[in-house]
N, C-alpha and C positions, 0 to 999 in steps of 0.2 A: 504494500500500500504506500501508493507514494503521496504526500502533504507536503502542499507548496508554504514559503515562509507566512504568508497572511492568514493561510488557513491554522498552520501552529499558532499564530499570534492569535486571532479571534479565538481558539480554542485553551488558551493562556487565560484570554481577557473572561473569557465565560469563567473558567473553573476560580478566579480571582472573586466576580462578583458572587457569587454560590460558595466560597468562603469564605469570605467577610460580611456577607448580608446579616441582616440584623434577624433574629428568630422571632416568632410571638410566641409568648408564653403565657401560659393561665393563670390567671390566680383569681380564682374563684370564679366571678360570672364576669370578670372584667380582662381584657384584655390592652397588653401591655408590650412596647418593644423593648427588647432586652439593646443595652446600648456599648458598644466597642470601642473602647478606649485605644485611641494607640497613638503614640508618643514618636512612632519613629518618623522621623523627613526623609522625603525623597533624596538620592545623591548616593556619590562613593566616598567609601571612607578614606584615611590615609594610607592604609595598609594595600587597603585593592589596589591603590593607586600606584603605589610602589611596587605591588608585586606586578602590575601591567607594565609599567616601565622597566623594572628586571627582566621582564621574558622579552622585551624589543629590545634590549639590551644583548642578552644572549643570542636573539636570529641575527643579529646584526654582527656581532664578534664571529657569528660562522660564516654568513654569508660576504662578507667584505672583501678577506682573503680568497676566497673561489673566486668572487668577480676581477680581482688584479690578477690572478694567475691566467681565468677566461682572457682576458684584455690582452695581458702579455704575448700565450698562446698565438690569439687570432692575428696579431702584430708581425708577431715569426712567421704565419703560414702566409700570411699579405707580401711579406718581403720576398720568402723563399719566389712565391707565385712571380714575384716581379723581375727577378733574377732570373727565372726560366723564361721569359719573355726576353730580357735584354740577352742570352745567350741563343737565344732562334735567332735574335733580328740580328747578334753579330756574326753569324755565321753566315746567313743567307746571305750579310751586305760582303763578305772572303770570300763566297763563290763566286759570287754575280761582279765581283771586281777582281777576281781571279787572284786572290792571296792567299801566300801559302802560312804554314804554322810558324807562330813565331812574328806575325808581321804586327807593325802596331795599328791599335785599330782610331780610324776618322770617328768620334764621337757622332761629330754631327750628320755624318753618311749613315751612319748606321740607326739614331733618330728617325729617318726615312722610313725605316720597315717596319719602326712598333706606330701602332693604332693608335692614330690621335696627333702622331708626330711629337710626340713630346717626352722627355725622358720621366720616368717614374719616379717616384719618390717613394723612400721609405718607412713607412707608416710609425715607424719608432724613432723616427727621425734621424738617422743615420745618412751617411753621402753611397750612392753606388761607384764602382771604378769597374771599367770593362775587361781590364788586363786586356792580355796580347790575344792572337787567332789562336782558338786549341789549349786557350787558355780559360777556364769560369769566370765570370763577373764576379765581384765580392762589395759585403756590407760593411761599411766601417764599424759595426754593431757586433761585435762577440756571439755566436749561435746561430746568426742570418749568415748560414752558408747554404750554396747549391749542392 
């Protein structure tokens, strides 16, 4: 049985009025409402209040670290991703200009063959270097290797 949240609340609010309503009671041929004293106010106390901020405390102390490790993660596989891109476009640009291994490579000739024409950037903020033909692109960033 499935109960949407209004229907638990109306079913909340019934069983609230049906335990607090006032009874009749007898006494003798007169009838009389019996009367509910309550003293307490609406509100939270200090304690709930503290222990709600303890436990968004606690999700927080877990979840902070996973998000800077995700972030770092996704950062390294951006870069890697972009280094694979600048080692296509340097090779295609050594065939098609008929250079052998070892040759140095024209930055801006080789801009030509990535999408967009514009060199990448790395998400960590790091500088790329294309090195030689037959050689990997590299991240000034420790970890961002091909």
């Amino acid at each position: 049985m499935h109960v949407s949240v209004r229907q638990a609340w109306a079913i909340c609010e019934q069983l609230a009025i049906i335990v607090t309503r006032p009874r009749l009671v007898h006494v003798g041929n007169e009838r009389s409402a019996m009367q509910i004293k309550t003293n307490r106010k609406s509100g939270f106390t200090l304690v709930e209040i503290m222990i709600v901020v303890a436990i968004i405390g606690l999700l927080a102390a877990i979840a902070i670290p996973n998000f800077v490790k995700a972030r770092g993660t996704a950062q390294k596989n951006a870069c890697i991703n972009n280094l694979k891109q600048l080692d296509g476009a340097k090779e295609q640009w050594a065939l098609e200009n008929k250079k052998s291994a070892g040759s140095t490579v024209d930055s801006t000739g080789v801009v030509s063959y990535i999408k967009g024409s514009a060199m990448p950037i790395c998400p960590g903020g790091g500088s790329y270097s294309l090195n030689a033909v037959d050689t990997p692109p590299t991240c000034s960033i420790t970890g961002h290797t091909l």
